[in-house]
CHARMM internal coordinates of N, CA and C (Angstrom, degrees):
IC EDIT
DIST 1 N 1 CA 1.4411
DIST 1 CA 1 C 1.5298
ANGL 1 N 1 CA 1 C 108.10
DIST 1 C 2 N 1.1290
ANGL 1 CA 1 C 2 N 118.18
DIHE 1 N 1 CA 1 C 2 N 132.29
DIST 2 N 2 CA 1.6346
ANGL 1 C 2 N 2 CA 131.80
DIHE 1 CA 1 C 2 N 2 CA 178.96
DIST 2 CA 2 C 1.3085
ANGL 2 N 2 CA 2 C 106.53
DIHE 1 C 2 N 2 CA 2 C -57.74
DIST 2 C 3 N 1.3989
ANGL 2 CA 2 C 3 N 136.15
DIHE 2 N 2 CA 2 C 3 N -174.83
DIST 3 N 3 CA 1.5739
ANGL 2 C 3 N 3 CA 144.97
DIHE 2 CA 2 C 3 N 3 CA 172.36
DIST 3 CA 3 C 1.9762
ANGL 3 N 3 CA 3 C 78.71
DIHE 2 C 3 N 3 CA 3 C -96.04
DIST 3 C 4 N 0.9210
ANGL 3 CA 3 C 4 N 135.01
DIHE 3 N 3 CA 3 C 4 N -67.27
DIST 4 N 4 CA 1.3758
ANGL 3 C 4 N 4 CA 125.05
DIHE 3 CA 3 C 4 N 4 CA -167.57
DIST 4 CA 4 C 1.5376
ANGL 4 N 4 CA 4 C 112.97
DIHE 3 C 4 N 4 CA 4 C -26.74
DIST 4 C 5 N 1.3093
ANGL 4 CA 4 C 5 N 86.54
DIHE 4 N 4 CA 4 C 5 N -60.43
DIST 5 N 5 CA 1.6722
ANGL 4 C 5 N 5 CA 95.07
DIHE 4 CA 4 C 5 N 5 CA -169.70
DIST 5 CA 5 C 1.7686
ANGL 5 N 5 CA 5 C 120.15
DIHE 4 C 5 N 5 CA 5 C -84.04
DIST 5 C 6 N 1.6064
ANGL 5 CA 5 C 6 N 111.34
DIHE 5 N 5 CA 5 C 6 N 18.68
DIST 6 N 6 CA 1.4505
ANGL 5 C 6 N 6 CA 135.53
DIHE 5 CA 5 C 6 N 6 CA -165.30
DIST 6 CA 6 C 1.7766
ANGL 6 N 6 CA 6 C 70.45
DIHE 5 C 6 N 6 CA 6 C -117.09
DIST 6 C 7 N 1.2968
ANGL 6 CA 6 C 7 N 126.77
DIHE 6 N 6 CA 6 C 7 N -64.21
DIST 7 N 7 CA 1.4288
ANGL 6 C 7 N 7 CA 103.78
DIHE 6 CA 6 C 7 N 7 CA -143.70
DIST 7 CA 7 C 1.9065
ANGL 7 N 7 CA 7 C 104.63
DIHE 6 C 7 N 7 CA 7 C -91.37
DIST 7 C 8 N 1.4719
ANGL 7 CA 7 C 8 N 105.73
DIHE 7 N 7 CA 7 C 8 N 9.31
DIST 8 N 8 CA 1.2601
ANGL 7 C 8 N 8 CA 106.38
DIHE 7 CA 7 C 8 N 8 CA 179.61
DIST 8 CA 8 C 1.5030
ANGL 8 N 8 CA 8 C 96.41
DIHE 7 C 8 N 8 CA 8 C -100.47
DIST 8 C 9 N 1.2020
ANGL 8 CA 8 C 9 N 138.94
DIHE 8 N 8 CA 8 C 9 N -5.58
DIST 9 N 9 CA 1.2895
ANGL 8 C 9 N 9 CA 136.17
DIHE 8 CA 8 C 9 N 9 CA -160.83
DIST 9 CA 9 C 2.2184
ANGL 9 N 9 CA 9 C 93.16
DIHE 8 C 9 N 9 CA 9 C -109.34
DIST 9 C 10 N 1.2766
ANGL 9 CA 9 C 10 N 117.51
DIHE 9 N 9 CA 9 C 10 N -34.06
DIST 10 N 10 CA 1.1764
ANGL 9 C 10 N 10 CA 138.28
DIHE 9 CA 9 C 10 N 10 CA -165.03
DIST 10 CA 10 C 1.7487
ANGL 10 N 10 CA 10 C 85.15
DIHE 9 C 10 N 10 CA 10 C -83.46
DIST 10 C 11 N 1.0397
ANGL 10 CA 10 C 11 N 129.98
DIHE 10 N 10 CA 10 C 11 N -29.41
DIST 11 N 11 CA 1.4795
ANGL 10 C 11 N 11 CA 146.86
DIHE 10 CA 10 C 11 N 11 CA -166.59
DIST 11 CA 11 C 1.6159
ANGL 11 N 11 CA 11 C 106.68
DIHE 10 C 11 N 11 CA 11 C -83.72
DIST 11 C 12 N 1.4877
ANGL 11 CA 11 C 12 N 111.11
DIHE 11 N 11 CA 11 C 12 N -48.47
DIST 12 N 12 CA 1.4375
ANGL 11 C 12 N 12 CA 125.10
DIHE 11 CA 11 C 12 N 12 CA 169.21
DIST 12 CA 12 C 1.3696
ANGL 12 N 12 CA 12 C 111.94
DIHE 11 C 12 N 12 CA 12 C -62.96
DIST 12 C 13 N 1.3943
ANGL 12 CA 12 C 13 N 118.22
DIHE 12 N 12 CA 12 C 13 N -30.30
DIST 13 N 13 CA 1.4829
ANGL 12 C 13 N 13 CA 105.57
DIHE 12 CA 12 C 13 N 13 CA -170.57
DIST 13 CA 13 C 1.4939
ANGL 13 N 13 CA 13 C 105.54
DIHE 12 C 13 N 13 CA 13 C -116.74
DIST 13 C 14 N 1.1768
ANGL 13 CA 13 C 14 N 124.64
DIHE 13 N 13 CA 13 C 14 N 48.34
DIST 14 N 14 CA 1.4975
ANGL 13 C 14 N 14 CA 144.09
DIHE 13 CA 13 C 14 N 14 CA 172.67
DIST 14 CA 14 C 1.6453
ANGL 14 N 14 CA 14 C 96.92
DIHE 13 C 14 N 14 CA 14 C -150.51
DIST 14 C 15 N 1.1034
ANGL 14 CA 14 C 15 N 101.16
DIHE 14 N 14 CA 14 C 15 N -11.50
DIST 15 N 15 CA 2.0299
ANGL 14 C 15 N 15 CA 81.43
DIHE 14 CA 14 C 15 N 15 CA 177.19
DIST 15 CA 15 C 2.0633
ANGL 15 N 15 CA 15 C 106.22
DIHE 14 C 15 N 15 CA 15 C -82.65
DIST 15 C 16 N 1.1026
ANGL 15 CA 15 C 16 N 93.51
DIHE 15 N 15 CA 15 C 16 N 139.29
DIST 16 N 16 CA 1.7980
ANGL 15 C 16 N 16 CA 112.93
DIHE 15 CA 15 C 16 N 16 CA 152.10
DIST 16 CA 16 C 1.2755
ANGL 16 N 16 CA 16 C 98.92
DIHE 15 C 16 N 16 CA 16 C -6.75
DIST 16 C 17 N 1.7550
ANGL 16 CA 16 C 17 N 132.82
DIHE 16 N 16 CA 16 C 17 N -82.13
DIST 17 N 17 CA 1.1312
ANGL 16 C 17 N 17 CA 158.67
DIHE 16 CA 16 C 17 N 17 CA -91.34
DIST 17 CA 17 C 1.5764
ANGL 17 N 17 CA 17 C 94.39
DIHE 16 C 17 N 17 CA 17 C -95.53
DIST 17 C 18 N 1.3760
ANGL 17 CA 17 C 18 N 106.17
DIHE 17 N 17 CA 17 C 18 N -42.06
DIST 18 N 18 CA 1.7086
ANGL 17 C 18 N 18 CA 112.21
DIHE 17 CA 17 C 18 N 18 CA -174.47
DIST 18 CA 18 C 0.8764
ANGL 18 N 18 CA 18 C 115.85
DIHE 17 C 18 N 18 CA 18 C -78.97
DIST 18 C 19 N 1.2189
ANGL 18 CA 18 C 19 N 108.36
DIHE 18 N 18 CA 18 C 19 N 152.42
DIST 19 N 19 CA 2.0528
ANGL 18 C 19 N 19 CA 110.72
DIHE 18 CA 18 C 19 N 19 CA -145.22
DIST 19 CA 19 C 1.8709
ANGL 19 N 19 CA 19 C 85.45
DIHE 18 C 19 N 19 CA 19 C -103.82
DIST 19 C 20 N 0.9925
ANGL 19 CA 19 C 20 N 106.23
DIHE 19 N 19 CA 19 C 20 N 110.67
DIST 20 N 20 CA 1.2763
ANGL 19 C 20 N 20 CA 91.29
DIHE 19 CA 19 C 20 N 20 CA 168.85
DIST 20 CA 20 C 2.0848
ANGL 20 N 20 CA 20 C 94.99
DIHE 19 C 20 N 20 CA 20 C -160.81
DIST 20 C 21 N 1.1749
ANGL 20 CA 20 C 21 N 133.54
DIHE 20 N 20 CA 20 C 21 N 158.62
DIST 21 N 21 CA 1.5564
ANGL 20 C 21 N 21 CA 147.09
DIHE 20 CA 20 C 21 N 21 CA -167.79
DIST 21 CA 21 C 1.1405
ANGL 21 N 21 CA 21 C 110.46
DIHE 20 C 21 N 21 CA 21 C 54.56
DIST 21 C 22 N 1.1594
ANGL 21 CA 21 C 22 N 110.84
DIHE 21 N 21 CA 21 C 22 N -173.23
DIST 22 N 22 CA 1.4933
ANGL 21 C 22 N 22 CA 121.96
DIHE 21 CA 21 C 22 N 22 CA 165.41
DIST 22 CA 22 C 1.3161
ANGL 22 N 22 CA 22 C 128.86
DIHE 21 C 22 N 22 CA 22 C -48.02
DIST 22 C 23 N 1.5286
ANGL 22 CA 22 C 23 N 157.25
DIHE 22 N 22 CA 22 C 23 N -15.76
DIST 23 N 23 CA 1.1941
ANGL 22 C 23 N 23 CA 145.23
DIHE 22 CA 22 C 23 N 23 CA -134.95
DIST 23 CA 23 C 2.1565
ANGL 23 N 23 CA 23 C 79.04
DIHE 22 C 23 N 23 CA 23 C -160.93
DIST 23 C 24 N 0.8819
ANGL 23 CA 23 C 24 N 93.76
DIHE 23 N 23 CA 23 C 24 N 129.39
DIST 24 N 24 CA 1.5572
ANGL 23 C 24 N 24 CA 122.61
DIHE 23 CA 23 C 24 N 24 CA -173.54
DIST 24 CA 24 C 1.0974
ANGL 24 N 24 CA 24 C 95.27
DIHE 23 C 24 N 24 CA 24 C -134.26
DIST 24 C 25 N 1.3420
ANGL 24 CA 24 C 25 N 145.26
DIHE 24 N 24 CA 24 C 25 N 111.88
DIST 25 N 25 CA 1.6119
ANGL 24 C 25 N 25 CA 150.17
DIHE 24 CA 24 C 25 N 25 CA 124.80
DIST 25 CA 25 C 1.1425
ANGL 25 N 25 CA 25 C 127.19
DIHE 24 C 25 N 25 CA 25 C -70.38
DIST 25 C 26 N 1.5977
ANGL 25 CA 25 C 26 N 119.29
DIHE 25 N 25 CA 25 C 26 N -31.96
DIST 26 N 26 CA 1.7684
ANGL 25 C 26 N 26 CA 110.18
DIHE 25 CA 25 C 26 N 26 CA 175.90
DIST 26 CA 26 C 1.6528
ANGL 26 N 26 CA 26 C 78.98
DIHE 25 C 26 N 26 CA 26 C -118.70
DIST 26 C 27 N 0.6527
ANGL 26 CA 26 C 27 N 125.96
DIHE 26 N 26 CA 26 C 27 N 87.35
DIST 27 N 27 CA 2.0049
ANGL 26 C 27 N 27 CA 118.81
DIHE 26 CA 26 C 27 N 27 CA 149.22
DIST 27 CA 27 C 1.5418
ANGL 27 N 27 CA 27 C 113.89
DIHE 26 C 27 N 27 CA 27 C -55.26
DIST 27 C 28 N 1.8269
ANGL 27 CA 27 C 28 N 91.24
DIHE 27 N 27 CA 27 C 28 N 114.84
DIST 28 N 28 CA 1.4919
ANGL 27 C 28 N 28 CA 107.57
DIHE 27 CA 27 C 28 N 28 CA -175.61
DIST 28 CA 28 C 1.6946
ANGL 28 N 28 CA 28 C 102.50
DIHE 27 C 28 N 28 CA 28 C -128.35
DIST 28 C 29 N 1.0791
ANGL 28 CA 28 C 29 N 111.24
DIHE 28 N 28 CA 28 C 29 N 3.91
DIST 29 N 29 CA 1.4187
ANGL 28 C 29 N 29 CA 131.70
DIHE 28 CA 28 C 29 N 29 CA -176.08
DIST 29 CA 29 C 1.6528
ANGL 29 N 29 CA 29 C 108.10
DIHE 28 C 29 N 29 CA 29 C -58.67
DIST 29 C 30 N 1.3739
ANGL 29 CA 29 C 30 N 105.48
DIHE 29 N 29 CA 29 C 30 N 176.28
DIST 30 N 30 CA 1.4751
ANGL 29 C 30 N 30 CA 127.65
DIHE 29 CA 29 C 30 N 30 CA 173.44
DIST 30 CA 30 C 1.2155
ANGL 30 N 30 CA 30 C 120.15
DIHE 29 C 30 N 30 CA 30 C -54.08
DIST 30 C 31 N 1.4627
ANGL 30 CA 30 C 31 N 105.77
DIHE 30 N 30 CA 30 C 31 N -30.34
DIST 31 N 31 CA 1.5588
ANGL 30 C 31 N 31 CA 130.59
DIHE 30 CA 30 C 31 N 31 CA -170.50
DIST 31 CA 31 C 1.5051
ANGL 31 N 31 CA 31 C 104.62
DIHE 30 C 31 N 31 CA 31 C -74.86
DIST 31 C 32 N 1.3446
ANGL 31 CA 31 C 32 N 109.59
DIHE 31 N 31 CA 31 C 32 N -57.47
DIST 32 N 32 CA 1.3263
ANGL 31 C 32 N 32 CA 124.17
DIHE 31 CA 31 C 32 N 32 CA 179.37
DIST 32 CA 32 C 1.1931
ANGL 32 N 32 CA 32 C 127.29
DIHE 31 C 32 N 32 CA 32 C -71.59
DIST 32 C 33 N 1.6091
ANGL 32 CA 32 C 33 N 117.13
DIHE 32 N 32 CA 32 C 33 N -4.28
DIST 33 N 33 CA 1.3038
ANGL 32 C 33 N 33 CA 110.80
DIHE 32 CA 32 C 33 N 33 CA 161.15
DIST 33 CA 33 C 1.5270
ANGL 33 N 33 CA 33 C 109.87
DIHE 32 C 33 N 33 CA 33 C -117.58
DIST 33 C 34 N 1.7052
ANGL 33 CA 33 C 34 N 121.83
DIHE 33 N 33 CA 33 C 34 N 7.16
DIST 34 N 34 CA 1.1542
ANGL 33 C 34 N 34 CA 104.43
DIHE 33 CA 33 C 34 N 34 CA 141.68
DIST 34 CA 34 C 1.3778
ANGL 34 N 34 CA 34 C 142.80
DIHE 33 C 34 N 34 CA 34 C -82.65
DIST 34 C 35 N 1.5881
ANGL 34 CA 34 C 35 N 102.33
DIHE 34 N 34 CA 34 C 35 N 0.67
DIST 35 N 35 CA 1.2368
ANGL 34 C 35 N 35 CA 109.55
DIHE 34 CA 34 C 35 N 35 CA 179.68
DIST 35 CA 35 C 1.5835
ANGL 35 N 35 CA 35 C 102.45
DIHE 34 C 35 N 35 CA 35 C -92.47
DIST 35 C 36 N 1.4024
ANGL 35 CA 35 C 36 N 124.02
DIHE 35 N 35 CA 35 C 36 N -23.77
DIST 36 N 36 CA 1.4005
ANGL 35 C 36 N 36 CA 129.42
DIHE 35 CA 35 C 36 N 36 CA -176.88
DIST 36 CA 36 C 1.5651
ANGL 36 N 36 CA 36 C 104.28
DIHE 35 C 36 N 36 CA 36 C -67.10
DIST 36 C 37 N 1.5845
ANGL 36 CA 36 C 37 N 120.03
DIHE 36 N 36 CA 36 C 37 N -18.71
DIST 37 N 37 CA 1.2051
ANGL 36 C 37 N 37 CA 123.12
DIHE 36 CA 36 C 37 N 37 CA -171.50
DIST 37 CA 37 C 1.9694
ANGL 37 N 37 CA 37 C 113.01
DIHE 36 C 37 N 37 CA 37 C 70.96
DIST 37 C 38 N 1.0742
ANGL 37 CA 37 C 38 N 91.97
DIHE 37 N 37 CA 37 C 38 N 55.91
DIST 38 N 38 CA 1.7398
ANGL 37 C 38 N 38 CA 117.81
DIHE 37 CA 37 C 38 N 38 CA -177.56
DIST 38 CA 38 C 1.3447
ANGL 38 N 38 CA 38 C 94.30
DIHE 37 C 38 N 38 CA 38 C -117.77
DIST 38 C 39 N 1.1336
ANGL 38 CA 38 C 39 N 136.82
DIHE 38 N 38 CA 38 C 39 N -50.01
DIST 39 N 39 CA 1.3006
ANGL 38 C 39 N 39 CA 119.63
DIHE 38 CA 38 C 39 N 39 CA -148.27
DIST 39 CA 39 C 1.8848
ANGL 39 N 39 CA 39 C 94.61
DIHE 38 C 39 N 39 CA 39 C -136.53
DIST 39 C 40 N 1.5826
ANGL 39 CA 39 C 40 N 124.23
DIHE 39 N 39 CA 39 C 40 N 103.59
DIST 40 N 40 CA 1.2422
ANGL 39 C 40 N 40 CA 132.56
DIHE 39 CA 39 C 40 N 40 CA -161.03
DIST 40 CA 40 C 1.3150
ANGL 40 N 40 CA 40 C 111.75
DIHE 39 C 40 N 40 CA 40 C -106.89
DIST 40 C 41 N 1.7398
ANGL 40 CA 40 C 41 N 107.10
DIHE 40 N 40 CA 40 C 41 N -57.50
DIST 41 N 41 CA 1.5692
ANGL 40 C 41 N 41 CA 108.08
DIHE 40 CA 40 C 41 N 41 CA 167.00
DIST 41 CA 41 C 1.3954
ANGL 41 N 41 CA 41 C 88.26
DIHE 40 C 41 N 41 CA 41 C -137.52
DIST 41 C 42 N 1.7791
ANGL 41 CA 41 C 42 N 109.97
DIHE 41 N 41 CA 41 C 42 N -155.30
DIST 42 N 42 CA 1.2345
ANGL 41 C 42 N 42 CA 117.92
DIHE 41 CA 41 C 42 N 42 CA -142.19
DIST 42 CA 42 C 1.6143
ANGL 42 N 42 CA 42 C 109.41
DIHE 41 C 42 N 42 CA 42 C -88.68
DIST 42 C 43 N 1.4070
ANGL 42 CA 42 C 43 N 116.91
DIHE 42 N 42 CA 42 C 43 N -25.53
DIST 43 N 43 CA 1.2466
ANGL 42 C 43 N 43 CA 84.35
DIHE 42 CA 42 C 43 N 43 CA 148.19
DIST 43 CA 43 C 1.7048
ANGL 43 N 43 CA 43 C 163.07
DIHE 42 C 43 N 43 CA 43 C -175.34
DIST 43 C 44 N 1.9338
ANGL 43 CA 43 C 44 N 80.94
DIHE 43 N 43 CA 43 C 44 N 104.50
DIST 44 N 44 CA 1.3658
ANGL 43 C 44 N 44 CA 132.46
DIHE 43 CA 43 C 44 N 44 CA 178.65
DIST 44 CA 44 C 1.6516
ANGL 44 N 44 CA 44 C 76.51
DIHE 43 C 44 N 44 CA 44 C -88.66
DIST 44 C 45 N 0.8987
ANGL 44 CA 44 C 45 N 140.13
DIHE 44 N 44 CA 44 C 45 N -62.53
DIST 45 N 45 CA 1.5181
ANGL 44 C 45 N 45 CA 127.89
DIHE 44 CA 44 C 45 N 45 CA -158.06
DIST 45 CA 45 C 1.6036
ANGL 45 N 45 CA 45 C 105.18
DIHE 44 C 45 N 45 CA 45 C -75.50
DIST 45 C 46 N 1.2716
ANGL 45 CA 45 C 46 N 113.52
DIHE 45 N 45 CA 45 C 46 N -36.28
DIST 46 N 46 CA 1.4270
ANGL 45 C 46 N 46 CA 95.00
DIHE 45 CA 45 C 46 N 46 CA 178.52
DIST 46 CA 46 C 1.2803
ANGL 46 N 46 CA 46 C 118.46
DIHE 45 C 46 N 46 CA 46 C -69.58
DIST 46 C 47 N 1.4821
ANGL 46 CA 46 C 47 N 122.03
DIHE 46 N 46 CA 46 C 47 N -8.80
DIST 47 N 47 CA 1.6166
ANGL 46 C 47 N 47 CA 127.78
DIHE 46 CA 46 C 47 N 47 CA 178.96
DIST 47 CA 47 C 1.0706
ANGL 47 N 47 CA 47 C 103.84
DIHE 46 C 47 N 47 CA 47 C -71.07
DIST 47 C 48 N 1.9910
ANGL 47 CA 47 C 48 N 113.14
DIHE 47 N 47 CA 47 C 48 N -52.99
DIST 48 N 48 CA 1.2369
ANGL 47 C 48 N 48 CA 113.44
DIHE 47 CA 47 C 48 N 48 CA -170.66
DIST 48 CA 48 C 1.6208
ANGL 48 N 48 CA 48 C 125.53
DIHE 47 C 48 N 48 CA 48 C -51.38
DIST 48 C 49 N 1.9211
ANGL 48 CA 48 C 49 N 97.45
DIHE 48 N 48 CA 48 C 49 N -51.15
DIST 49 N 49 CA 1.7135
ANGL 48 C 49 N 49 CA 92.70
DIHE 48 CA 48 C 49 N 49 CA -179.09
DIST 49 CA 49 C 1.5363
ANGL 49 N 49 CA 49 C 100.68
DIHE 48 C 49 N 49 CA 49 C -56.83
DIST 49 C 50 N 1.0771
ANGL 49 CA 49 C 50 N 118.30
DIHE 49 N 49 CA 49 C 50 N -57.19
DIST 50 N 50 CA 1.8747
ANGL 49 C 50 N 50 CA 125.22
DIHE 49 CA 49 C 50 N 50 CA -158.58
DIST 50 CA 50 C 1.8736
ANGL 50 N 50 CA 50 C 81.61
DIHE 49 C 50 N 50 CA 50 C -34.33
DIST 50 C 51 N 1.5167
ANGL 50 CA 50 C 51 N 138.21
DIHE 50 N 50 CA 50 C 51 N -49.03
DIST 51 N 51 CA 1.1356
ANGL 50 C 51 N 51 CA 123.27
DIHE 50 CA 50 C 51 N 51 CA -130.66
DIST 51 CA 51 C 1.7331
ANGL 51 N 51 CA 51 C 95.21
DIHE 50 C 51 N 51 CA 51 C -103.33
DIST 51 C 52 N 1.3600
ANGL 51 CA 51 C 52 N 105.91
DIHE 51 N 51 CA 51 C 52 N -22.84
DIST 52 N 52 CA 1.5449
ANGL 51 C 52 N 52 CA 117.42
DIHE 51 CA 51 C 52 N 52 CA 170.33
DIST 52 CA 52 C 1.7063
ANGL 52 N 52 CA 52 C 121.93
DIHE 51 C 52 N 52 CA 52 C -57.78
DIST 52 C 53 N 1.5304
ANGL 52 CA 52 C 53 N 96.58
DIHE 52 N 52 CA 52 C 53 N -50.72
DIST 53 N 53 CA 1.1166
ANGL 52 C 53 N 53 CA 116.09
DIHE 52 CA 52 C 53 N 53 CA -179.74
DIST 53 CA 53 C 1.6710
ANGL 53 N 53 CA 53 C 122.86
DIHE 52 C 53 N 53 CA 53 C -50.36
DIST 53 C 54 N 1.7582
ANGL 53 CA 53 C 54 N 112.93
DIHE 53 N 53 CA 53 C 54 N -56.17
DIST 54 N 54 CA 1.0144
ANGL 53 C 54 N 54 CA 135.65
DIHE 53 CA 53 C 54 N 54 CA 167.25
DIST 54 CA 54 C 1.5028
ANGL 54 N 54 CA 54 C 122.17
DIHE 53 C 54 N 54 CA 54 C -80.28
DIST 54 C 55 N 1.3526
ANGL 54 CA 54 C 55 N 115.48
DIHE 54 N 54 CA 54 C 55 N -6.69
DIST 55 N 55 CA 1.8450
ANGL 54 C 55 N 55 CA 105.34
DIHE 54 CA 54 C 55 N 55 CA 177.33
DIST 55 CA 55 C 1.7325
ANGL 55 N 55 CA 55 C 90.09
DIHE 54 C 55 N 55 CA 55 C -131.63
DIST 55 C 56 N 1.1035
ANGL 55 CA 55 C 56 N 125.76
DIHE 55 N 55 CA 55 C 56 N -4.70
DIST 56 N 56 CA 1.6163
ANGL 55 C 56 N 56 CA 127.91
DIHE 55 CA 55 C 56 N 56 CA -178.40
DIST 56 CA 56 C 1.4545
ANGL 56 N 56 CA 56 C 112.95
DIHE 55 C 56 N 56 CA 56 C -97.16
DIST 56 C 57 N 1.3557
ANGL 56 CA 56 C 57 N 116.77
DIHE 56 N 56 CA 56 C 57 N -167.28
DIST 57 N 57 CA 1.1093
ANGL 56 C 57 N 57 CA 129.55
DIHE 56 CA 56 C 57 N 57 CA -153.12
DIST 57 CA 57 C 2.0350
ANGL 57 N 57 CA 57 C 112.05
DIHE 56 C 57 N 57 CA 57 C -72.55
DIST 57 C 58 N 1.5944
ANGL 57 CA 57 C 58 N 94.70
DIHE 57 N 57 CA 57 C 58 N -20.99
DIST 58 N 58 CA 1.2213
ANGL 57 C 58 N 58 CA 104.09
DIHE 57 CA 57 C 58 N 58 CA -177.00
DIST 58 CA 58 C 1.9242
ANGL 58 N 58 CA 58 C 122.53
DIHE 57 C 58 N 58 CA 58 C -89.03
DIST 58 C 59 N 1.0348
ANGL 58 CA 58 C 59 N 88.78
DIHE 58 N 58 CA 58 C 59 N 18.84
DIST 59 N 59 CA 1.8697
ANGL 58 C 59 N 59 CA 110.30
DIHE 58 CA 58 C 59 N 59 CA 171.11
DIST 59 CA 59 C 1.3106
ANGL 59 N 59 CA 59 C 106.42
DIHE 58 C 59 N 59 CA 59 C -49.15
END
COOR INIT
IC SEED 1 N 1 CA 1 C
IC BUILD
């Protein structure tokens, strides 16, 4: 991994965006895509992680 792509990843986990404590401002969470009606039963969720995993933060 490059320093580019070290400080864009170091960048992801200091942004707003990641759902993580108490205070959620952009809700991109589990929550929010069961309320979007993405994720219904189990598996709508296994699509979702499979799709989190590979296009999300965990690349």
């Amino acid at each position: 991994m490059s320093t580019a792509e070290q400080r864009l990843r170091l960048m992801q986990l200091a942004s707003s965006n990641l759902p993580v404590g108490g205070l959620q401002l952009v809700p991109r969470g589990l929550e929010w895509a069961v309320e979007a009606g993405w994720v219904l039963d189990v598996a709508a969720f296994e699509r979702w992680q499979r799709r989190q995993m590979t296009e999300g933060f965990y690349r």
